[in-house]
N, CA, C and O atoms as CSV, one atom per row, in Angstrom:
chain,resi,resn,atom,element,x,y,z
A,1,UNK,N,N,129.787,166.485,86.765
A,1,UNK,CA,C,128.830,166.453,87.871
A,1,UNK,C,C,128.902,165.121,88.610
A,1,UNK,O,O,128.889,164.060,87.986
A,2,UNK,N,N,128.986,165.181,90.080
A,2,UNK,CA,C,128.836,164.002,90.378
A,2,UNK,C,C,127.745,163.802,91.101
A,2,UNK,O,O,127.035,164.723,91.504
A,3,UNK,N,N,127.498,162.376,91.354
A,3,UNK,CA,C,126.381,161.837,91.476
A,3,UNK,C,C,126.156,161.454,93.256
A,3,UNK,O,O,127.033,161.232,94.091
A,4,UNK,N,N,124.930,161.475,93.396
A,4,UNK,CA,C,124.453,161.360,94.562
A,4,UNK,C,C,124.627,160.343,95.564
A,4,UNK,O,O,123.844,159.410,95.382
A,5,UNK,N,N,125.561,160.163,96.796
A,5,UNK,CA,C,125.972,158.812,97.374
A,5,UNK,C,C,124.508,158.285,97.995
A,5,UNK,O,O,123.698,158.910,98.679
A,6,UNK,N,N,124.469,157.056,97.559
A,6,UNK,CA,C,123.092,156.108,98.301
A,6,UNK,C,C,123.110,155.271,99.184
A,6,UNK,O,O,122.148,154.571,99.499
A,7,UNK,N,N,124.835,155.234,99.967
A,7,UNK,CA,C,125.013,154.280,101.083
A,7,UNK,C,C,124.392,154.135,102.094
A,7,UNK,O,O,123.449,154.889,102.329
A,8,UNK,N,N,124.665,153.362,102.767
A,8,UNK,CA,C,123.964,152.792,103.855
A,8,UNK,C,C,123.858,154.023,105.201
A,8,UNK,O,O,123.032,154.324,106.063
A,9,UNK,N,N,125.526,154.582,104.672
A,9,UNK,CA,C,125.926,155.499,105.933
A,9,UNK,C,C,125.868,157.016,105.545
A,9,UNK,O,O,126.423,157.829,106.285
A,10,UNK,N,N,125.243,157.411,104.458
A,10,UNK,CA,C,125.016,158.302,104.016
A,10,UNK,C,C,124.706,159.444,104.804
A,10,UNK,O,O,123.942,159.173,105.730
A,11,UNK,N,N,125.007,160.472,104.742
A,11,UNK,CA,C,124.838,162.196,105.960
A,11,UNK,C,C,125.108,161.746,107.422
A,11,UNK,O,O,124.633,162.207,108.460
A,12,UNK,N,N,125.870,160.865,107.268
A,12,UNK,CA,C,126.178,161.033,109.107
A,12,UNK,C,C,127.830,160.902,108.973
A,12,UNK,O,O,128.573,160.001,109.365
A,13,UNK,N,N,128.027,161.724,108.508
A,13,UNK,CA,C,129.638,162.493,108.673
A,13,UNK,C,C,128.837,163.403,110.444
A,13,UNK,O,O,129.066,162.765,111.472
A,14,UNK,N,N,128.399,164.117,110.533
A,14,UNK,CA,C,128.298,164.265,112.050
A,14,UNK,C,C,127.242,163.799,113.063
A,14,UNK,O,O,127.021,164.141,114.225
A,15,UNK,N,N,126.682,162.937,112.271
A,15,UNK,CA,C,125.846,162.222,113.762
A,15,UNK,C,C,126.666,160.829,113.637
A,15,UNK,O,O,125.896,160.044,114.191
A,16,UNK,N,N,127.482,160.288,113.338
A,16,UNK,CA,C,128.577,158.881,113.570
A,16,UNK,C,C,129.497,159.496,113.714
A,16,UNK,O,O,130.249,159.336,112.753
A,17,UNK,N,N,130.016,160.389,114.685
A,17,UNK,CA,C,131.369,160.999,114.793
A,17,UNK,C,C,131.602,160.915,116.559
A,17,UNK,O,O,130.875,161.301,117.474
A,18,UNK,N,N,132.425,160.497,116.561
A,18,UNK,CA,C,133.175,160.259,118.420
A,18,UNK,C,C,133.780,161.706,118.298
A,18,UNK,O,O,134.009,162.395,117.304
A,19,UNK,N,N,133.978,161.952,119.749
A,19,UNK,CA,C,134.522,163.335,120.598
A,19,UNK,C,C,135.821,162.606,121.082
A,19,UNK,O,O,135.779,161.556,121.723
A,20,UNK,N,N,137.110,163.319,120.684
A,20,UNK,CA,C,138.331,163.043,120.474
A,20,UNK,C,C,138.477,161.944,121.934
A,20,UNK,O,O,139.017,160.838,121.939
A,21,UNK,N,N,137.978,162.477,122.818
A,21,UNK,CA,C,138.267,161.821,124.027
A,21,UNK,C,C,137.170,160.090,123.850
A,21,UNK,O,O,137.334,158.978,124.352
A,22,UNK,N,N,136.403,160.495,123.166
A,22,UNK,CA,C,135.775,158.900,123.226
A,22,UNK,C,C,136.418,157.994,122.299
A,22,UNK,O,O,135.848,156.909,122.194
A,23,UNK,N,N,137.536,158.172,121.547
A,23,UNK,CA,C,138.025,157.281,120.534
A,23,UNK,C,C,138.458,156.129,120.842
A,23,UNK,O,O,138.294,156.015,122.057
A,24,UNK,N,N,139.055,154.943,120.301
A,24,UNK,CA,C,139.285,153.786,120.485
A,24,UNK,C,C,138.859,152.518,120.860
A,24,UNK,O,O,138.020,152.033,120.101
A,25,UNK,N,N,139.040,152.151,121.374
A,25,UNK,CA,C,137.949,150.259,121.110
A,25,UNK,C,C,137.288,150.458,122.301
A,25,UNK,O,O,137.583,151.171,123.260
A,26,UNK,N,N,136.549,149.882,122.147
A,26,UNK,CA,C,135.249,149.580,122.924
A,26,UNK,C,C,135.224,149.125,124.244
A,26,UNK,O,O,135.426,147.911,124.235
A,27,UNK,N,N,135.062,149.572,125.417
A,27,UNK,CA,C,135.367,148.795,126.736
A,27,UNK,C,C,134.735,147.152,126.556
A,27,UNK,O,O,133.845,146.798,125.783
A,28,UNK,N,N,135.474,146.340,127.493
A,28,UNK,CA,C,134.598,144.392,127.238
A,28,UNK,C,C,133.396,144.952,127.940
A,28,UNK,O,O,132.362,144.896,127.274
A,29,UNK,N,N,133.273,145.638,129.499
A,29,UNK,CA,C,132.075,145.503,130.408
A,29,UNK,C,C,130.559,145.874,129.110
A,29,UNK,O,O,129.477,145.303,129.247
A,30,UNK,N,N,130.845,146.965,127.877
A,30,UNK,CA,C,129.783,147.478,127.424
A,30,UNK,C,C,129.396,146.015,126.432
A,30,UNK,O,O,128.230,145.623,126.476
A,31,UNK,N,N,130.328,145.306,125.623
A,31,UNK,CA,C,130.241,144.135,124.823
A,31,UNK,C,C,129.653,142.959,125.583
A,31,UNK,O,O,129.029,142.038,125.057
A,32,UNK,N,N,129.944,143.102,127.004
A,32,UNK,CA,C,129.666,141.556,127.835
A,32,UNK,C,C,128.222,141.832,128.365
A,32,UNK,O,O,127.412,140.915,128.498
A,33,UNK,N,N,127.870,143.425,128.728
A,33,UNK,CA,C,126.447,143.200,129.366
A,33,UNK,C,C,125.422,142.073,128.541
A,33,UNK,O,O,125.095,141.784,127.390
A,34,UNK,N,N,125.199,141.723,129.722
A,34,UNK,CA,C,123.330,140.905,129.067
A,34,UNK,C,C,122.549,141.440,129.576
A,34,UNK,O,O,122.369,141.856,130.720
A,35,UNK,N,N,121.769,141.442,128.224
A,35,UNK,CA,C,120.246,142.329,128.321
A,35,UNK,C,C,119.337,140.796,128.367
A,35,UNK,O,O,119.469,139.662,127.909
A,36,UNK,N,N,118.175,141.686,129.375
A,36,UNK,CA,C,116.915,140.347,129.209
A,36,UNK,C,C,116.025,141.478,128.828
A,36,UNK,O,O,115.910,142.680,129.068
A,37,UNK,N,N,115.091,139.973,127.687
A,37,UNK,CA,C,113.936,140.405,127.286
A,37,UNK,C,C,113.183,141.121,128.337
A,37,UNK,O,O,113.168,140.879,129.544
A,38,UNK,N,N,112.219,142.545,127.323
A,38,UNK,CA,C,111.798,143.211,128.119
A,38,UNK,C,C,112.430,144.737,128.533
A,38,UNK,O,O,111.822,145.783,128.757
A,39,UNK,N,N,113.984,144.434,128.546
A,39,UNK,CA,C,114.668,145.567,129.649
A,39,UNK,C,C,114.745,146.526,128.127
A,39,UNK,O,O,115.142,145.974,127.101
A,40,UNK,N,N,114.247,148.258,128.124
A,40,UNK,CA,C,114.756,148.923,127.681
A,40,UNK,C,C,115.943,149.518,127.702
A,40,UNK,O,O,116.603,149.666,128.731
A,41,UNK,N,N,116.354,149.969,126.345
A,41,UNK,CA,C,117.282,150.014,125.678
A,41,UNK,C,C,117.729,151.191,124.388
A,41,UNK,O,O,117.367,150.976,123.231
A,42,UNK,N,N,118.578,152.479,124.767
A,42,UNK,CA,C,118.860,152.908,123.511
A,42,UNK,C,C,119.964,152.727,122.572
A,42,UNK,O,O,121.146,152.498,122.830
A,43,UNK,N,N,119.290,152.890,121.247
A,43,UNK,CA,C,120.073,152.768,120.225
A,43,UNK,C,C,121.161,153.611,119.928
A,43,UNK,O,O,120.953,154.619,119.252
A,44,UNK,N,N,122.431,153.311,120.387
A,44,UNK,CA,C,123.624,155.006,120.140
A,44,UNK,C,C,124.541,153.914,119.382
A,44,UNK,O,O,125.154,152.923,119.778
A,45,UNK,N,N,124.372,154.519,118.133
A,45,UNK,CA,C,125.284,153.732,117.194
A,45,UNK,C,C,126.814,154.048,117.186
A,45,UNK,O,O,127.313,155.049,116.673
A,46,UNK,N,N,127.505,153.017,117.848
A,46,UNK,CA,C,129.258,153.256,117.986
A,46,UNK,C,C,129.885,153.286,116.467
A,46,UNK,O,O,129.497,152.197,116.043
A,47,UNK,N,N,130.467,153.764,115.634
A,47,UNK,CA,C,130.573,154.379,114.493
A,47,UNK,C,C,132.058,153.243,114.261
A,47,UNK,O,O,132.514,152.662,113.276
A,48,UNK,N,N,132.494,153.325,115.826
A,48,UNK,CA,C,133.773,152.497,115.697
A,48,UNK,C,C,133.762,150.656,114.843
A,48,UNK,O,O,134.569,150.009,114.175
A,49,UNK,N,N,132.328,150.427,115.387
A,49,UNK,CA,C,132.080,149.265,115.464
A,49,UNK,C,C,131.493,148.948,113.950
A,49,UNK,O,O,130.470,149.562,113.646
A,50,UNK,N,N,131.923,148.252,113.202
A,50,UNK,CA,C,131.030,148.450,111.790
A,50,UNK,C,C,129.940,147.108,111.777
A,50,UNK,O,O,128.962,147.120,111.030
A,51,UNK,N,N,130.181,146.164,112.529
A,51,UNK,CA,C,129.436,144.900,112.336
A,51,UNK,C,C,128.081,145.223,113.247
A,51,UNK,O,O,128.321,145.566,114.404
A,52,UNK,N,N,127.005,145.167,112.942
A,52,UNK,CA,C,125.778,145.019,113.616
A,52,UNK,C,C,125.401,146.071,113.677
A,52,UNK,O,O,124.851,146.221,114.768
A,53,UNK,N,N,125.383,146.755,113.224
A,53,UNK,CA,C,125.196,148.312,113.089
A,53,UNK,C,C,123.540,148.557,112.645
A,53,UNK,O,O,123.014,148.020,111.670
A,54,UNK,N,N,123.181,149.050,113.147
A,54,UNK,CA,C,121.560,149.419,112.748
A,54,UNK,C,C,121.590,150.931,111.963
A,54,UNK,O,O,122.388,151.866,112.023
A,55,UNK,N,N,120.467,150.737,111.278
A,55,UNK,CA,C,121.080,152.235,110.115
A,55,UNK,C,C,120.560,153.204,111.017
A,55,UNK,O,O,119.567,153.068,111.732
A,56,UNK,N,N,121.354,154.253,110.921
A,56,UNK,CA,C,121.443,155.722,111.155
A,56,UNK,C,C,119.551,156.148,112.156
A,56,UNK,O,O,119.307,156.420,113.331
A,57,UNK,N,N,118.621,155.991,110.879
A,57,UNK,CA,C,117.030,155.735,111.379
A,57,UNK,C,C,117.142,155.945,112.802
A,57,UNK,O,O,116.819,157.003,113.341
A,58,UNK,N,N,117.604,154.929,113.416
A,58,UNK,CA,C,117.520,154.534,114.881
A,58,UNK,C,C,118.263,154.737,115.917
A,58,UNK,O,O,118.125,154.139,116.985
A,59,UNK,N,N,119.500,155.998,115.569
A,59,UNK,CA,C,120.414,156.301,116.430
A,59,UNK,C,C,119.174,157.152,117.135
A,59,UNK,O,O,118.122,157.661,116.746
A,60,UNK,N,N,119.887,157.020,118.386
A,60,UNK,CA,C,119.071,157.708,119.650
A,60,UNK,C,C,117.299,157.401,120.140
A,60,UNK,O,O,116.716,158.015,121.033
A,61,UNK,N,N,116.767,156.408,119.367
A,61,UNK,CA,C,115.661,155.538,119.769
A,61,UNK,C,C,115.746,154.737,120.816
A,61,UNK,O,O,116.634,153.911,121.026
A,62,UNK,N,N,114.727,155.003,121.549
A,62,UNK,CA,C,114.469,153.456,122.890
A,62,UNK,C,C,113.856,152.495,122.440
A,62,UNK,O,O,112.745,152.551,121.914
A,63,UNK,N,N,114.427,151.662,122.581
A,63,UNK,CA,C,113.923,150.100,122.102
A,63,UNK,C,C,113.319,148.846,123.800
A,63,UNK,O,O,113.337,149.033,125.016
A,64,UNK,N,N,112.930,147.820,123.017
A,64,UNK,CA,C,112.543,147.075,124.120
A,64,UNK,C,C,113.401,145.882,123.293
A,64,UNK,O,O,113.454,145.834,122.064
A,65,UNK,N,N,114.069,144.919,124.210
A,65,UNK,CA,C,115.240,143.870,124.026
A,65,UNK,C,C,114.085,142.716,123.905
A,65,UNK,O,O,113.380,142.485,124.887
A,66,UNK,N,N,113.908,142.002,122.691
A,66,UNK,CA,C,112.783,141.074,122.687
A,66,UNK,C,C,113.688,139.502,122.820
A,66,UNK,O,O,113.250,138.577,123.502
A,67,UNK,N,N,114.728,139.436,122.202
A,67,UNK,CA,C,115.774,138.309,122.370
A,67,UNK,C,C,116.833,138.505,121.906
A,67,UNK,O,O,117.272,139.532,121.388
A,68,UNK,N,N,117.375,137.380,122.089
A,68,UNK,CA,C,119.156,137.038,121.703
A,68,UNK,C,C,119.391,136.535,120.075
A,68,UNK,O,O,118.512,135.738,119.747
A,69,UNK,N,N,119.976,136.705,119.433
A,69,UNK,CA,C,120.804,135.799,118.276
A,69,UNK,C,C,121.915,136.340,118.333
A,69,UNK,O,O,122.404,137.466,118.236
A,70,UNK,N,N,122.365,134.819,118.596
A,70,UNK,CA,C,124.091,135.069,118.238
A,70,UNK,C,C,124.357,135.813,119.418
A,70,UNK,O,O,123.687,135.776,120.451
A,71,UNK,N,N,125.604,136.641,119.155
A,71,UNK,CA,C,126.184,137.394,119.933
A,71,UNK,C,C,125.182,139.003,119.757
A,71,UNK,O,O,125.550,140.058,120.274
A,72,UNK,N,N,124.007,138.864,118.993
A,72,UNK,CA,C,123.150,140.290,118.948
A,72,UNK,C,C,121.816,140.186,119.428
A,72,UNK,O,O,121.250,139.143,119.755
A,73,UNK,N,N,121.436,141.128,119.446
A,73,UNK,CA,C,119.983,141.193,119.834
A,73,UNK,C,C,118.513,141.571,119.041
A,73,UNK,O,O,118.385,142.554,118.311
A,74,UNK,N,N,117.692,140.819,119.267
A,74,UNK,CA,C,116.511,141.268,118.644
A,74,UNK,C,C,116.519,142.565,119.256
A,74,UNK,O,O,117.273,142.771,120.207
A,75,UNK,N,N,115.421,143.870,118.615
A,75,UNK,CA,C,115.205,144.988,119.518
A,75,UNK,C,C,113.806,145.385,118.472
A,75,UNK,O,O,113.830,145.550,117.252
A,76,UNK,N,N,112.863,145.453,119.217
A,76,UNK,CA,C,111.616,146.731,118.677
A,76,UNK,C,C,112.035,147.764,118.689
A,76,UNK,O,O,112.510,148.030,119.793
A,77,UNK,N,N,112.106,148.474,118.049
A,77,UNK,CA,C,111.800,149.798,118.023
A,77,UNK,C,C,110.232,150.794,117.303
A,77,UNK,O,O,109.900,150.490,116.157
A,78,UNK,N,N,109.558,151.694,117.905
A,78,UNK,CA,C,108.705,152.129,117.480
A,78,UNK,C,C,109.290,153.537,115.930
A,78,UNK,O,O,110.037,154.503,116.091
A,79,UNK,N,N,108.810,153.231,115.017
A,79,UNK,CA,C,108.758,154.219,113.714
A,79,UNK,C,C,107.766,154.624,113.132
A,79,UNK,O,O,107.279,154.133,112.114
A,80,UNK,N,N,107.225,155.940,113.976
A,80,UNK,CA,C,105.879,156.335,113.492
A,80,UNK,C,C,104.809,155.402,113.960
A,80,UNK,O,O,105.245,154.694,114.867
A,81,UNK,N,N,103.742,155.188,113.704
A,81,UNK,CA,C,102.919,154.219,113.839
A,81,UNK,C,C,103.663,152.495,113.709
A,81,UNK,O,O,102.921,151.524,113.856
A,82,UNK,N,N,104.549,152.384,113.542
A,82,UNK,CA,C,105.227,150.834,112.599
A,82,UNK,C,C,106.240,150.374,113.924
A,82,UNK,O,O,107.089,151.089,114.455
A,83,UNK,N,N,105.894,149.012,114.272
A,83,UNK,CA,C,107.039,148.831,115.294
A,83,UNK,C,C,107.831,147.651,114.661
A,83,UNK,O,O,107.329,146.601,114.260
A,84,UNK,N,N,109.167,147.992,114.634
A,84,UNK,CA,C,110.419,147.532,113.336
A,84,UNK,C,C,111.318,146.783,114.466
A,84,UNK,O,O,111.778,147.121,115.556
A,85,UNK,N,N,111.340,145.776,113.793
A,85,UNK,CA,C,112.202,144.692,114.578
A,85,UNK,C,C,114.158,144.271,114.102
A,85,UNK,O,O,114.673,143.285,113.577
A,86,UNK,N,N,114.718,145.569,114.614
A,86,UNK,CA,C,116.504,145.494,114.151
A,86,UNK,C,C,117.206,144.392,115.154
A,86,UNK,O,O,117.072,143.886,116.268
A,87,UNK,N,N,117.946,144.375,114.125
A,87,UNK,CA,C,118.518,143.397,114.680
A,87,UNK,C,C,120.238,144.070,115.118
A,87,UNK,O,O,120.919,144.516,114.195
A,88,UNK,N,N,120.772,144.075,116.494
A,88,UNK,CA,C,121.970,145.077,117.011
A,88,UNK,C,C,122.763,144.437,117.619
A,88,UNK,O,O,122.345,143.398,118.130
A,89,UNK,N,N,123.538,144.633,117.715
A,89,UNK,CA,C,124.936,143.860,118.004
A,89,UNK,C,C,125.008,145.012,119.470
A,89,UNK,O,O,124.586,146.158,119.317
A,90,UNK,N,N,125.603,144.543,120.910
A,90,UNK,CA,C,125.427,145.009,122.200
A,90,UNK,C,C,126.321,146.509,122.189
A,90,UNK,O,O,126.173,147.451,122.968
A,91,UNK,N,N,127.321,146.391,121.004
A,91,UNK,CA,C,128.284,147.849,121.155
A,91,UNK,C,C,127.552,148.963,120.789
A,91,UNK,O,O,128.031,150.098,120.796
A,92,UNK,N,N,126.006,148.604,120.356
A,92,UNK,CA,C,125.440,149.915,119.813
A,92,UNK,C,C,123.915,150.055,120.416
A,92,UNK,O,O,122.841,150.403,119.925
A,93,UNK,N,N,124.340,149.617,121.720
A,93,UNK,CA,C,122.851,149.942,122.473
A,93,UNK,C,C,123.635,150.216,124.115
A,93,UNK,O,O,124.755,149.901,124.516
A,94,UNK,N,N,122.949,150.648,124.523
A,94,UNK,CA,C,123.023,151.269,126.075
A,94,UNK,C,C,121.870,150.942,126.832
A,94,UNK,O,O,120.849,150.791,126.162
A,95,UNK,N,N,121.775,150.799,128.029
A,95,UNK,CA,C,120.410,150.277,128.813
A,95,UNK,C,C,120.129,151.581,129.193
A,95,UNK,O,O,120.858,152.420,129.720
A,96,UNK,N,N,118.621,151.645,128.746
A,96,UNK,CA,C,117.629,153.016,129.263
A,96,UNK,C,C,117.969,153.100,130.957
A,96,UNK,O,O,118.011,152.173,131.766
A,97,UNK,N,N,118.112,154.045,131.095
A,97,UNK,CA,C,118.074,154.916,132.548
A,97,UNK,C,C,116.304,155.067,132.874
A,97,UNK,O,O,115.810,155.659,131.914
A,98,UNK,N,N,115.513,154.806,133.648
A,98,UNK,CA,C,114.277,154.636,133.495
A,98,UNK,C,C,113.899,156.586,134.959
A,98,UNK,O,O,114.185,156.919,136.109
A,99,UNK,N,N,113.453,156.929,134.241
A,99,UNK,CA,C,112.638,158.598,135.457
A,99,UNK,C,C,114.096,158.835,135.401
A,99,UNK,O,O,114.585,159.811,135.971
């Protein structure tokens, strides 16, 4: 019998999966945007990218960009009543489209 995986990346064999046509590295324009505090923001976790990765939880959440570290970003996100402060690296967020 084997035993139950407890990773980090656990059941997202299909929600971390690219569409054949989206494969390969990352455009610079999506790595170089700067976000300012304030500007919403969703969480679409690039599967390609393994560093800064926010867990699974928060794929497809809108966040608000509270600051910078490093080359990542602070981000709120709301969880249930609880607003959780991840910390994301720019390849795994997209700027909200607002209406």
């Amino acid at each position: 019998m084997g035993r139950k995986a407890k990773g980090y990346r656990r059941k997202t064999r299909s929600l971390l999966k690219k569409k054949p046509r989206e494969r390969g590295k990352v455009g610079l324009s999506k790595i170089l945007y700067e976000y300012k505090p304030g500007e919403k923001v969703v969480v679409k976790v690039d599967p390609s990218v393994h560093k800064g990765m926010p867990h699974r939880r928060y794929h497809g959440k809108i966040g608000v960009i509270v600051n910078k570290k490093g080359r990542s970003y602070i981000v709120n996100v709301t969880q249930g009543n609880a607003v959780k402060e991840i910390i994301v690296r720019p390849e795994h967020i997209i700027p909200h489209a607002e209406g």
